[in-house]
VOFI-210510 format. One record per residue (C-alpha): residue number from 1; x, y, z; residue in three letters. Coordinates in Angstrom, 2 decimals. Example, Ala and Ser with C-alpha at 12.3 -4.5 7.8 and 13.67 -1.06 7.14 Angstrom:
! VOFI-210510
GUVEX  seq       c1       c2       c3  type
GUVEX    1    12.30    -4.50     7.80   ALA
GUVEX    2    13.67    -1.06     7.14   SER
! end
This chain:
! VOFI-210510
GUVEX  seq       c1       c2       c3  type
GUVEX    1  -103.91    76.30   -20.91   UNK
GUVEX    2  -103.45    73.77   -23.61   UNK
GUVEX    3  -100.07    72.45   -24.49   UNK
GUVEX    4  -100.67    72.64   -28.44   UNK
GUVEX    5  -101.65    76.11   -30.65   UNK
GUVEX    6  -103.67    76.45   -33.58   UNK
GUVEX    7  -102.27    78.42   -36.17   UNK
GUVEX    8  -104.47    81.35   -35.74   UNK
GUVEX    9  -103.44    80.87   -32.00   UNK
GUVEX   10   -99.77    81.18   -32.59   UNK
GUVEX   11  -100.16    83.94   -35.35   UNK
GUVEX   12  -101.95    86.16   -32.52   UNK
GUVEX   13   -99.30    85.68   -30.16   UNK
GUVEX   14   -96.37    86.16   -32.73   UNK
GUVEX   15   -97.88    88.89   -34.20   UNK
GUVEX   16   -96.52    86.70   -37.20   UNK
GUVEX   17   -99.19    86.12   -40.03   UNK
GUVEX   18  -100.30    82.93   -40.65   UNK
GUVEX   19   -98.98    82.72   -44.19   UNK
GUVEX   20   -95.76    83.24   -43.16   UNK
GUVEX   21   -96.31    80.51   -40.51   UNK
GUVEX   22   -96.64    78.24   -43.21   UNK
GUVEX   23   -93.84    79.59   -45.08   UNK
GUVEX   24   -91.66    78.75   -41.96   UNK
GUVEX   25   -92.81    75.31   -41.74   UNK
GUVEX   26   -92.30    74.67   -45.32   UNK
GUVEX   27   -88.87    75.49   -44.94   UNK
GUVEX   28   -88.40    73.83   -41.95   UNK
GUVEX   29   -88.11    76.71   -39.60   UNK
GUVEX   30   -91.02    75.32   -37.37   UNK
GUVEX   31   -92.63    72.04   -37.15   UNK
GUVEX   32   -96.71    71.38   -36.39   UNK
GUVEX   33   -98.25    68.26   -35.55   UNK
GUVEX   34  -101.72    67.31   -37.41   UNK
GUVEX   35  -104.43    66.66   -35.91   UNK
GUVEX   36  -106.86    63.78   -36.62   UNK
GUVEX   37  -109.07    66.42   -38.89   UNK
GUVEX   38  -105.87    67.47   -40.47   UNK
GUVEX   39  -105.19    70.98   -38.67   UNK
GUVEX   40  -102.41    72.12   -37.87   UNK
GUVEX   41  -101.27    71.94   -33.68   UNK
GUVEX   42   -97.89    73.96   -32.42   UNK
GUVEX   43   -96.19    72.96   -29.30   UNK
GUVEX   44   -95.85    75.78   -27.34   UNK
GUVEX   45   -92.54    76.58   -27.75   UNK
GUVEX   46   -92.76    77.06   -30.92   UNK
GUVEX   47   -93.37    80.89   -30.41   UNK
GUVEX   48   -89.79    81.03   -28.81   UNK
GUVEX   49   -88.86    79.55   -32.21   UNK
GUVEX   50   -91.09    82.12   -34.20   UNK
GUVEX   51   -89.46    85.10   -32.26   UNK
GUVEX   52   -86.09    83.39   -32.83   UNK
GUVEX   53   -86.57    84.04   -36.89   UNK
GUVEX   54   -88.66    87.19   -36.52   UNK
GUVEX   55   -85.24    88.80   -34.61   UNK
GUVEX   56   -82.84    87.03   -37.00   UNK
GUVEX   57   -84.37    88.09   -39.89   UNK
GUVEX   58   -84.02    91.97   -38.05   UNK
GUVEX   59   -80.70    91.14   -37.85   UNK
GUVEX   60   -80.20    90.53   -41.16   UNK
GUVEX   61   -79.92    86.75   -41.37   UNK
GUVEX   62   -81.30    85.06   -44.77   UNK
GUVEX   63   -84.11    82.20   -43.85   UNK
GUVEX   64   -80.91    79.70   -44.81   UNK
GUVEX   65   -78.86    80.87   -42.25   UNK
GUVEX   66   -82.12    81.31   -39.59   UNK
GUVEX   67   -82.32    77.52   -40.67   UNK
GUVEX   68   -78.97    76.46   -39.59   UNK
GUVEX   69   -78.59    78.28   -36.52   UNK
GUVEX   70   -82.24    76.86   -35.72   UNK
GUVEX   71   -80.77    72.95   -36.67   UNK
GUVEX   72   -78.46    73.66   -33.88   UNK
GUVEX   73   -80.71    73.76   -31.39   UNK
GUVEX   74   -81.31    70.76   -29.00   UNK
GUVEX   75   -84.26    67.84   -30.69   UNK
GUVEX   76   -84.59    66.49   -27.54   UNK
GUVEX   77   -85.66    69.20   -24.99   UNK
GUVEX   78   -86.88    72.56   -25.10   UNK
GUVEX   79   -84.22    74.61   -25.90   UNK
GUVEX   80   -83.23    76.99   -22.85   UNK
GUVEX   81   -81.92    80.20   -22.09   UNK
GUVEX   82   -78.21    78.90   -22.31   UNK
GUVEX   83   -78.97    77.29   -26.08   UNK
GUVEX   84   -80.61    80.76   -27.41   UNK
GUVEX   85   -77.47    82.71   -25.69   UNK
GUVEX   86   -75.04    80.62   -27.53   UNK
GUVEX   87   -76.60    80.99   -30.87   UNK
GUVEX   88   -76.75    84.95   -30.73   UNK
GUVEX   89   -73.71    85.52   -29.53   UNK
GUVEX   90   -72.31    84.71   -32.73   UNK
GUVEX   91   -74.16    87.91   -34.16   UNK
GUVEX   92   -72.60    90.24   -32.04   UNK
GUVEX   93   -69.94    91.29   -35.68   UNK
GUVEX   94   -73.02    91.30   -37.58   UNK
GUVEX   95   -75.17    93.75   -35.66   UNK
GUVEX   96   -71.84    96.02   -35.64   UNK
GUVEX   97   -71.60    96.02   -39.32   UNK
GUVEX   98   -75.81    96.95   -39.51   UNK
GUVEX   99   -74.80    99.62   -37.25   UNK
GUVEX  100   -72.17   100.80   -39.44   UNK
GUVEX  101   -74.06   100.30   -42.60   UNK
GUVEX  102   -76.77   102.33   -41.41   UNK
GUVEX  103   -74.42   105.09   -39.76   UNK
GUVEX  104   -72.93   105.52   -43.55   UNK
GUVEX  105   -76.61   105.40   -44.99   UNK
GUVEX  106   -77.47   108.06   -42.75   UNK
GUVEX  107   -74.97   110.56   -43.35   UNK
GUVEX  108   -74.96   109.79   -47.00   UNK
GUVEX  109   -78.98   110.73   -47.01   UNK
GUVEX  110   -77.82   114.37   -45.85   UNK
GUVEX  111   -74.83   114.49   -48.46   UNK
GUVEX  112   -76.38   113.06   -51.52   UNK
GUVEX  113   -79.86   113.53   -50.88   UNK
GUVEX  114   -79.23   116.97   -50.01   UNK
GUVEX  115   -77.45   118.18   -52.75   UNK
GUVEX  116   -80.67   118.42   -54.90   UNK
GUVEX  117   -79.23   116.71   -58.28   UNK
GUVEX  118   -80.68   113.19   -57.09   UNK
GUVEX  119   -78.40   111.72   -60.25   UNK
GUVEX  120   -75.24   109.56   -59.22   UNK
GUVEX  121   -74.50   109.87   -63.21   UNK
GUVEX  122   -73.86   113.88   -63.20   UNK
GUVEX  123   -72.64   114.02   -59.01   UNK
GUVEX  124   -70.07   115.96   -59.18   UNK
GUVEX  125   -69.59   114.94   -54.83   UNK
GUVEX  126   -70.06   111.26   -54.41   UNK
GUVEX  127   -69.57   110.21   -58.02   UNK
GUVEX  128   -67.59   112.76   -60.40   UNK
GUVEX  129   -67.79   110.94   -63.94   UNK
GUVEX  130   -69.82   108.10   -63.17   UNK
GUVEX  131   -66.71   106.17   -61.61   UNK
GUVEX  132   -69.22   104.11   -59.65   UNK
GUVEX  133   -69.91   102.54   -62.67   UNK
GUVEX  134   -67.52    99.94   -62.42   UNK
GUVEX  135   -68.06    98.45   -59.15   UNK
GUVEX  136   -71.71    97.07   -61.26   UNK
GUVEX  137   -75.11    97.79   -60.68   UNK
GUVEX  138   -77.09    99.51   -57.27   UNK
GUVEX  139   -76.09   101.75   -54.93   UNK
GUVEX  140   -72.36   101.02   -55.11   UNK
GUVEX  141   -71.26   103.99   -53.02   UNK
GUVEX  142   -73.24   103.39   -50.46   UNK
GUVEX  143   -72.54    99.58   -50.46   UNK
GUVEX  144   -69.02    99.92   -50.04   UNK
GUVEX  145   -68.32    99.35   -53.30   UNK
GUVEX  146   -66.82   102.78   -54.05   UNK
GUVEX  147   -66.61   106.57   -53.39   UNK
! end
């Protein structure tokens, strides 16, 4: 089993495509090696790194944040189980508050939805008068912002 991936190689076992790939190691996500014709070569644990963005992005982490809990990994050693546990553990609030996003998402799909009027402007249940209005543009209501 050789040491180094090709990009299709790594794509297949990601299930990541291989634009994306490249998108990662433009922004410094992942790093490849070149070989002497130029292609690209991934050390094998790159997928751990691949699968490390693929989850954080599930989680709800921007590509700049995926970046700096990535730069906190170890340069000189594969990074083990004890490096990946102390960067998720950090996310434990953040998962809570997808939860509870999606919880009040949820319920509002039955409340709003439901209703039948499908206008936030004329709601006379989640927004009577339009008061949403001042907490800006997008789904304010359901952001938080109001109701």
């Amino acid at each position: 089993m050789s040491e180094q991936l090709t990009i299709g190689e790594l794509a297949e076992r990601s299930g990541v495509a291989t634009s994306a790939l490249r998108y990662y190691e433009e922004r410094g996500l992942i790093r490849a090696e070149r070989n002497s014709s130029g292609h690209r070569r991934f050390a094998r644990p790159v997928i751990r790194r691949v699968a490390f963005v693929v989850f954080a992005q599930k989680v709800g982490l921007t590509l700049e944040e995926i970046g700096e809990e990535l730069s906190k990994l170890p340069d000189d050693r594969v990074p083990r189980r004890a490096d990946w546990a102390k960067l998720s553990q950090r996310w434990s609030a953040r998962i809570d508050e997808r939860i509870a996003e999606l919880e009040r998402l949820k319920s509002g799909l039955t409340d709003c939805i439901g209703c039948g009027c499908l206008s936030l402007t004329r709601c006379r249940l989640a927004n009577p008068g339009d008061v949403a209005a001042r907490f800006g543009p997008g789904p304010a209501v359901w952001n938080g912002g109001g109701g």
